[in-house]
C-alpha positions as CSV (number, residue, x, y, z in Angstrom):
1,X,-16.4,6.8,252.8
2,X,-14.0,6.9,255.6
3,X,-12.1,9.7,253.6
4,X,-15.0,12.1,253.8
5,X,-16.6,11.7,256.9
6,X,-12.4,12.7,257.9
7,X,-12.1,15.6,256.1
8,X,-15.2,17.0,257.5
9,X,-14.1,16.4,260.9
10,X,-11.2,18.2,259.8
11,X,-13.1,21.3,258.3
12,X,-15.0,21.5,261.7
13,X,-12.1,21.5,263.6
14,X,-10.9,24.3,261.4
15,X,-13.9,26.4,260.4
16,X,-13.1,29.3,262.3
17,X,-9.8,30.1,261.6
18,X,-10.4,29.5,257.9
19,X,-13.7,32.2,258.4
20,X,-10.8,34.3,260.4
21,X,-8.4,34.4,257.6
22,X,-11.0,35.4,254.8
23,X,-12.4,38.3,256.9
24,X,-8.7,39.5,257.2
25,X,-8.6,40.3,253.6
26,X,-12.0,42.3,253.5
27,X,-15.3,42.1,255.2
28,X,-17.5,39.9,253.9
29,X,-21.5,38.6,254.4
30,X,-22.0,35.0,254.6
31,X,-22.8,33.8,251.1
32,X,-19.9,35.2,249.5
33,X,-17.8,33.5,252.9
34,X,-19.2,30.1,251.8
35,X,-18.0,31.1,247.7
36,X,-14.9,32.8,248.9
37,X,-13.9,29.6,250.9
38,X,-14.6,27.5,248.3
39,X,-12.9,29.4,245.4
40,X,-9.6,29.9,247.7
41,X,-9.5,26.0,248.2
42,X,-10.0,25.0,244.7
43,X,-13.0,23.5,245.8
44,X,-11.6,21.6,248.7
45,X,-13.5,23.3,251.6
46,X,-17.3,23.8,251.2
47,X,-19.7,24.2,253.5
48,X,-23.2,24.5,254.1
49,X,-24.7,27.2,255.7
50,X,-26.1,25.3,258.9
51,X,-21.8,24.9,259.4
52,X,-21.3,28.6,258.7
53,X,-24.1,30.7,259.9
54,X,-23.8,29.5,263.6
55,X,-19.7,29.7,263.2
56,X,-20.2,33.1,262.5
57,X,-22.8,33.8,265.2
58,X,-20.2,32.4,267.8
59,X,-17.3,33.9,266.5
60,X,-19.1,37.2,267.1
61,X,-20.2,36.6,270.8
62,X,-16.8,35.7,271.3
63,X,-16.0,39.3,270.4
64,X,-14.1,37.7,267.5
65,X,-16.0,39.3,264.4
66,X,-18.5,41.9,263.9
67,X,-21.8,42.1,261.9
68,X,-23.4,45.1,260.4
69,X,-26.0,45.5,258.3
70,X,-25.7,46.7,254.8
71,X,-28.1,48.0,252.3
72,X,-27.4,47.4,248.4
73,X,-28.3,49.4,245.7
74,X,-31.1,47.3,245.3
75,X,-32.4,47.9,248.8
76,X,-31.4,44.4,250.0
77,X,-29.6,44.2,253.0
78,X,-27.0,42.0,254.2
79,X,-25.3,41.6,257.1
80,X,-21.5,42.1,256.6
81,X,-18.7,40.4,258.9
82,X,-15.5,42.1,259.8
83,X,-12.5,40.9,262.2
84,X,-12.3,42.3,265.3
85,X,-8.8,43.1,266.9
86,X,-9.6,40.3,269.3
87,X,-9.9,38.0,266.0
88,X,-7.0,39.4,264.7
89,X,-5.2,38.4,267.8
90,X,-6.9,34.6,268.1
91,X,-6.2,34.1,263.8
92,X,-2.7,34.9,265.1
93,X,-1.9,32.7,267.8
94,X,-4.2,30.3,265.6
95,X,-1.5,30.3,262.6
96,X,1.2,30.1,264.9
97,X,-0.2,26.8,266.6
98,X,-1.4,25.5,262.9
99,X,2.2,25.9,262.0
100,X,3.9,23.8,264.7
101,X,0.9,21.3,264.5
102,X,1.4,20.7,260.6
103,X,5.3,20.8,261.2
104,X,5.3,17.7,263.9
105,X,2.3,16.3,261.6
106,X,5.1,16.0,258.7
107,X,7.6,14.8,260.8
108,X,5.6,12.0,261.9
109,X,3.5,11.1,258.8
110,X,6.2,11.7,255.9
111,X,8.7,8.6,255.1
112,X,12.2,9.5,255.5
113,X,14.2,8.9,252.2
């Protein structure tokens, strides 16, 4: 119990910067965000869409992604996100501060031999 109610605190802490780094290998709408994060993780990171749909609306009044609706083949349309240079900028400084955080997290939580 305790072990999942952690690792979603976790994922909710990191949400945007994993949405970040999957829209800085090709735009993407949401559903395929939610498969995409999932497949990436080897099924370690899922989430539902009342966790993705308003990340993504903040991330793009932040300025950080963009939406813009796309029409299949079909005629259905979806709304496809892209990063922004101001995302690309914020998943920067993001990775850089993940780095140092997982760094000193190692240092701290690994045994010495």
């Amino acid at each position: 119990m305790m072990r999942g109610n952690y690792l979603t605190q976790l994922l909710k802490g990191n949400t945007d910067v994993l949405i970040l780094s999957l829209l800085e290998r090709e735009p993407m709408y949401g559903h395929q965000i939610m498969e995409q994060l999932e497949d990436s993780s080897a099924g370690f990171f899922r989430v539902s869409e009342g966790t993705l749909y308003p990340a993504l609306y903040r991330l793009a009044r932040e300025g950080l992604i963009r939406g813009c609706w796309s029409k299949l083949p079909s005629g259905q349309e979806r709304k496809v996100y892209t990063l922004t240079r101001k995302g690309e900028d914020r998943l920067r400084d993001c990775r850089s501060t993940w780095s140092g955080f997982a760094a000193a997290m190692n240092l701290v939580t690994t045994q010495a031999d």
